[in-house]
C-alpha positions as CSV (number, residue, x, y, z in Angstrom):
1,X,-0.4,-8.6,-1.9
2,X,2.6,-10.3,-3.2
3,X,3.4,-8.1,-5.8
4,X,5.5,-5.2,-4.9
5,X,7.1,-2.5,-7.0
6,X,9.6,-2.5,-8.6
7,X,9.1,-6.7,-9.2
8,X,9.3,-8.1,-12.4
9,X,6.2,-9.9,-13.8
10,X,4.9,-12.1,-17.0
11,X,1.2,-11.2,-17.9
12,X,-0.8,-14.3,-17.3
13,X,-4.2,-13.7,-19.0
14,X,-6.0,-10.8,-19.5
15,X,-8.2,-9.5,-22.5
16,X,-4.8,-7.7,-24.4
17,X,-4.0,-11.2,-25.7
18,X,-0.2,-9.7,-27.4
19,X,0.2,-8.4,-23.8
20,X,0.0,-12.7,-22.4
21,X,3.2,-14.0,-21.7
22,X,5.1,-10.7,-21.8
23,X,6.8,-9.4,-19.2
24,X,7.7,-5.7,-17.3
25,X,8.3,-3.6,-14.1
26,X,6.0,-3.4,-12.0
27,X,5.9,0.8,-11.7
28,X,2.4,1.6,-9.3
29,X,0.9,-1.4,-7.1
30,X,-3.4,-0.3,-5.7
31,X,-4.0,-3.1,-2.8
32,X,-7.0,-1.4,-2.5
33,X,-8.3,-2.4,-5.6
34,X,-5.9,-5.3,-6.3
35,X,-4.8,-3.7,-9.5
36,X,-1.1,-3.0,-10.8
37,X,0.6,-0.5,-13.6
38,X,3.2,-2.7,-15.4
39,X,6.1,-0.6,-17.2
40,X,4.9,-0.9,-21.1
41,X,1.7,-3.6,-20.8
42,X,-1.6,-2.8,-21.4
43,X,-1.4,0.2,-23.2
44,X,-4.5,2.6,-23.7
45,X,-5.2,5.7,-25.3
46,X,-6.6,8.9,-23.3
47,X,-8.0,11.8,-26.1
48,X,-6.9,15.1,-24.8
49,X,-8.2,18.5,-25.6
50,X,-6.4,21.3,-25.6
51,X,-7.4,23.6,-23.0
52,X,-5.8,26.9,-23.5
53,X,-5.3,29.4,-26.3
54,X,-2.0,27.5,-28.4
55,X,-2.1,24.0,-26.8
56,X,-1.8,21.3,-28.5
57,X,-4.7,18.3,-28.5
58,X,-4.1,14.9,-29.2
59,X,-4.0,11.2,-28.4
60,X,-1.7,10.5,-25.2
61,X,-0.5,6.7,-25.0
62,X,0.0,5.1,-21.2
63,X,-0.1,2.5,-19.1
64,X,-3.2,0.6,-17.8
65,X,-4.0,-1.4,-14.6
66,X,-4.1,-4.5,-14.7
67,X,-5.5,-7.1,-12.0
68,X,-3.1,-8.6,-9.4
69,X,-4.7,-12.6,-10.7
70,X,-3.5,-11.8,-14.3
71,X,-0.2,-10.9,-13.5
72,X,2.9,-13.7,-12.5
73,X,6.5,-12.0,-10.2
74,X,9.2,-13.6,-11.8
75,X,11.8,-14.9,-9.4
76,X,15.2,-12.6,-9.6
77,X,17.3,-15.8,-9.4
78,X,15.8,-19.0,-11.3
79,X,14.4,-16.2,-14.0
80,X,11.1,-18.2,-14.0
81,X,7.7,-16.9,-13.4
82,X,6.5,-18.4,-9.7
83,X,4.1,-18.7,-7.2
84,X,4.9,-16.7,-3.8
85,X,5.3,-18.1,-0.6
86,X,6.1,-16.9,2.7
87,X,8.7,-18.0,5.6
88,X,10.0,-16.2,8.5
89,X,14.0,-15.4,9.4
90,X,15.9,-14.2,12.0
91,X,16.3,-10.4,11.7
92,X,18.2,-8.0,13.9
93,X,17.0,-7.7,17.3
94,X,15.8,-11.6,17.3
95,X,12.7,-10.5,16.2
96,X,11.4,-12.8,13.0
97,X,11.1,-10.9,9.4
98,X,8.6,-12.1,7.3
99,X,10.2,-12.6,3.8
100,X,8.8,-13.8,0.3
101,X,10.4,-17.4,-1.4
102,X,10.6,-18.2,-4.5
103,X,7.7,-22.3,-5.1
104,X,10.4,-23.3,-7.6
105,X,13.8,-22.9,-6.3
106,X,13.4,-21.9,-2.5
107,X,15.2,-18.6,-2.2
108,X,14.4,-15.4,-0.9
109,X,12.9,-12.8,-2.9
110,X,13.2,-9.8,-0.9
C-alpha cells in the first residue's frame, strides 16, 4: 500500500458525498483488506446499550473505513494531493532504501 499512517489524504469518491474533497490523518491503515480510518471522515453511528446496572446507553459517533482507491496522500511539500511513485536511494551500509516520490513535484515523501 502507499498509504501509511500518519499521511495526510483528500477523500476522492466514496458514497459520504460532504466527506469528497475533504481531507484528514490517516489514524489506522488494514492492507489486508485495503481499507483506511481517516481522522474525522466518514463518520457512523454505533447504538450502545447499557450493559450494567447505572450505565449509560446511547449513540456513540466514530470513524469509518474507507477504501484505499477512494482515498488521495497529499504530498507534505507541494500541499497537492498526488499519485505515489517509488525510486530507490543510497541508504547506510550501501544498501538501496526504497522511498515514496511525490508524480507532481519529485521529492521524497518518507
Amino acid at each position: 500500500m502507499n498509504i501509511k499512517t500518519g499521511d495526510t489524504v483528500m477523500v476522492i469518491a466514496g458514497n459520504r458525498i460532504k466527506d469528497v474533497g475533504r481531507t484528514g490523518k490517516v489514524l489506522k491503515v488494514m492492507p489486508k483488506e485495503e481499507r483506511v480510518v481517516v481522522q474525522g471522515r466518514a463518520m457512523v453511528i454505533r447504538h450502545t446499550k447499557p450493559r450494567q446496572q447505572g450505565q449509560q446507553g446511547g449513540r456513540i459517533e466514530k470513524e469509518g473505513t474507507i477504501h484505499v482507491s477512494n482515498v488521495m496522500l497529499v504530498c507534505p511539500s507541494c500541499k497537492r494531493p498526488t499519485r505515489v511513485g517509488h525510486d530507490f536511494v543510497d541508504g547506510k551500509d550501501g544498501k538501496k532504501i526504497k522511498v515514496r516520490v511525490c508524480k507532481n513535484c519529485g521529492k521524497k515523501i518518507d
